[in-house]
N, C-alpha and C positions, 0 to 999 in steps of 0.2 A: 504494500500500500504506500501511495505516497502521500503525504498530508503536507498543506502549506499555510499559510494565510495572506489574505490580499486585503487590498483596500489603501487607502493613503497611512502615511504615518502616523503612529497612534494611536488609529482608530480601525486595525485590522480584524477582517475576520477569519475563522478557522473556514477552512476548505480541503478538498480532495482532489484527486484527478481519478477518472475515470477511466475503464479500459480503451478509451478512444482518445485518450490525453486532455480532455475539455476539462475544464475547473467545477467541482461541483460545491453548492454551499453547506455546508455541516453546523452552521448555527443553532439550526433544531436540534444538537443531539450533543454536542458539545458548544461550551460555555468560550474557549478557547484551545489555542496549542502551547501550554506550558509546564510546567512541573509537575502540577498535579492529574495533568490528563497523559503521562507518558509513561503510566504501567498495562503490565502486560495484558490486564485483564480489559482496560479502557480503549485499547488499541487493539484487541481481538473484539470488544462490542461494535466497533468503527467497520472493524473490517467483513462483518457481518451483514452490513446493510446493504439495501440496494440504491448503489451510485447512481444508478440512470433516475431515480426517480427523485432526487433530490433536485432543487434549482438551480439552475445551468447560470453561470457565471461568464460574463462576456473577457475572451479570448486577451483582450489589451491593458486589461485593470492592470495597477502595481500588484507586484509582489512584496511583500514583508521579508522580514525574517521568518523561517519556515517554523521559529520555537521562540515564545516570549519567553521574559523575564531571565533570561539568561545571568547567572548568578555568577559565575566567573568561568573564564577561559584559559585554560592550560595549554600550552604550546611545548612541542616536539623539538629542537633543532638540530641541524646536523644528522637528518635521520638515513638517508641517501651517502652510501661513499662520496657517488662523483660531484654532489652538490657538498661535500664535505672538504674536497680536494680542489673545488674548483673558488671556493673560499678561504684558501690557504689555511686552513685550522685541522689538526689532526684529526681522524674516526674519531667518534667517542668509544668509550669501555663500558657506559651506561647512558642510559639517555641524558639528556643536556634539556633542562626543562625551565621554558621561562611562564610569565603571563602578558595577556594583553587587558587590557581597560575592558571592565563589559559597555562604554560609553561608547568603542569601536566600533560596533554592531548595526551593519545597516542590512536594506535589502539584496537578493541578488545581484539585482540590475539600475542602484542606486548607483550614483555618481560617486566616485571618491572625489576627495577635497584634499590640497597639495596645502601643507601647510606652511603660513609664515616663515620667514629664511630657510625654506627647503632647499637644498641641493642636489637628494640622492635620493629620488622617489623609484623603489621598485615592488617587482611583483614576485608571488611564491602562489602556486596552484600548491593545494595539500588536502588529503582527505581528512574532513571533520566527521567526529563519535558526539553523537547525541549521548548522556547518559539518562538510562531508564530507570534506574535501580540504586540504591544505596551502595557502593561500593567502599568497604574498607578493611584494607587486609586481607584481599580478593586473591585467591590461587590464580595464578594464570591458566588451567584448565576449566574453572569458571567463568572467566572476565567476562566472555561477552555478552553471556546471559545478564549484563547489566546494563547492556546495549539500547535505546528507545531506535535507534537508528544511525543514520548514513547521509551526510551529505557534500558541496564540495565550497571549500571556504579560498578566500583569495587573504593570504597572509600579507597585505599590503607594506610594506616596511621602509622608513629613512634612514639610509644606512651612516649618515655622517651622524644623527641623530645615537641612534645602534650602536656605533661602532669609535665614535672621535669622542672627544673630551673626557667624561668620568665613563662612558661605555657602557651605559647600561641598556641592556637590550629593551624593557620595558617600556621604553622615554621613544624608540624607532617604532613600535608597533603598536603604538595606543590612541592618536591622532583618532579623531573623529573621524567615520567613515573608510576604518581601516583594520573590518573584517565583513568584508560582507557574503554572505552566506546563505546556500537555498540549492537549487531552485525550491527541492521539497524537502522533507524528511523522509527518504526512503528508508523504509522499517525492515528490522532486522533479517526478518523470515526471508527477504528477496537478496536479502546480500549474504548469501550463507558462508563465504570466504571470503572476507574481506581485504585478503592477500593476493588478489588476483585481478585488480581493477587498471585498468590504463588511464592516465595522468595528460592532462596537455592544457597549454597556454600558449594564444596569439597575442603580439603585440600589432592592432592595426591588424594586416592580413599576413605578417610573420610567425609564423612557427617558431618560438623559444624553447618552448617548453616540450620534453616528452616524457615520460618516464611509465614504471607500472608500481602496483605496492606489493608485489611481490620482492620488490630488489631494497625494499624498506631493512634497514640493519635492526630495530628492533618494530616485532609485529603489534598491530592495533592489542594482542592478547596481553602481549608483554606490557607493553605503553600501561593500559588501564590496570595490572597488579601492580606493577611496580607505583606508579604515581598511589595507588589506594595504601601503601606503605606509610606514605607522608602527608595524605591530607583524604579526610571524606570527601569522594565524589558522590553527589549529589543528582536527584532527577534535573534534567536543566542542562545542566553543566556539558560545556563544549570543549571537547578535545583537538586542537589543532594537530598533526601528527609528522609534519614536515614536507621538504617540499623537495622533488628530482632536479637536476642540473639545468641550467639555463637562464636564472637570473640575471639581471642587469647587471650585478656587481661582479660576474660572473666573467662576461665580456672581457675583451683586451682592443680596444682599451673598454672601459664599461661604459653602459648604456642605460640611462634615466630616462625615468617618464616626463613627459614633458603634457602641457594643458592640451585639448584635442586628441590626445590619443585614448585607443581603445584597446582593454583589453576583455580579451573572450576566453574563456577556461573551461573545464568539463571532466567531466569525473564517468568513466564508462556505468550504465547501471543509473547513475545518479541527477545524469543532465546536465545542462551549461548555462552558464551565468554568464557576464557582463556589467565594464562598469565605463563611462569615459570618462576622463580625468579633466577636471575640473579646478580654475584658479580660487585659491581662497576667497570670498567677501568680502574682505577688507583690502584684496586688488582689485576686486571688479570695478 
């Protein structure tokens, strides 16, 4: 099942898509898509109904984020050798785990915004973990049964931000409109290996980006025990999981975004998103 919500900001509502891909409204039956609607027994009542008879949703409305209230987001990095090697930082020996702002969180296909004295605006395609379940101190041969679902998140990052002055990666990935995230929630049941999905990001009509999460150094199973070690994962809670080779900073020489451009991403299984990049407000 994939479940979203649309409508302008703020004011979104819960929706599905249908086996013919149209949006359909779940208002009647759900309150929302958030924390407390992402156990297993509320998303098997969902997936019980009949889609076709629900109200049809016109094709062009916004999308949202596919999960309110999102309560914090955990990031992967260096999860990919050759994105590892192609940022001059060794493999890790365990995951390298930072956070972004949940204030980042925008729609799919919501504009990113370049912020103030930017220099180094680039992109990271990476599969996001919905989490379903209470997760803490999770075996790795249970994780993903704590899974709500699957979807594909654009790790937007400043890398002078990132990476220059006191270097805290936190301060590059927290900017406003820099995680945006969807298209849907594709739930657990349809992604039964989540180690097997293809990765891709264009800039504009370029191919950057390729990769699969099969070549991931540690797995979505690993990621979610290991991090329930050091903090309750929560229903909500969005797991960024890293991103394959071909970032801007990546480049020789390297390559930023710049206002007007577009970038388009996709997650096999899970659909594609879109953002164009856009000058701060206070340059318009």
């Amino acid at each position: 099942m994939k479940l979203l919500r649309y409508g302008d900001a703020g004011f979104e509502k819960p929706g599905v898509l249908d086996e013919e891909g149209r949006i359909r409204d779940l208002s009647a039956h759900i309150e929302d898509i958030g924390p407390d609607q992402l156990e297993d027994a509320t998303i098997a009542r969902l997936a019980s109904l009949d889609l076709k008879s629900l109200p049809a949703v016109p094709a062009s409305v916004r999308r949202g984020p596919p999960v309110n209230n999102i309560r914090k987001i955990v990031c992967i990095g260096l999860n990919y050798t050759d994105h590892a090697e192609e940022s001059g930082m060794p493999i890790p020996d365990e995951p390298v785990v930072f956070m972004k702002a949940d204030t980042s969180i925008t729609g799919p296909n919501d504009d990113v915004i370049i912020p103030l004295v930017s220099k180094k605006l680039d992109w990271e395609v990476e599969l996001g973990i919905i989490i379903g379940k209470t997760a803490h101190y999770v075996d790795e041969s249970d994780a993903l049964n704590h899974v709500a679902g699957y979807c594909v998140v654009n790790d937007v990052s400043e890398r002078a931000f990132q990476l220059e002055g006191t270097g805290q990666w936190v301060k590059g990935k927290s900017h406003d409109s820099f995680c945006p995230l969807g298209p849907v929630l594709t739930t657990r049941d349809e992604i039964p290996d989540p180690q097997t999905l293809d990765l891709w990001l264009n800039v504009d009509d370029e191919r950057v980006q390729t990769g699969s999460t099969s070549l991931m150094i540690f797995s979505v199973a690993h990621i979610i025990s290991y991090l329930s070690r050091f903090m309750t994962l929560r229903p909500g809670d969005l797991i960024s999981t890293g991103t394959p080779p071909g970032v801007g900073a990546g480049f020789k020489p390297p390559r930023y975004l710049a206002a007007g451009q577009v970038m388009s991403l996709g997650i096999s299984g899970l659909g594609e998103i879109s953002q164009t990049v856009v000058q701060h407000p206070a340059h318009a």
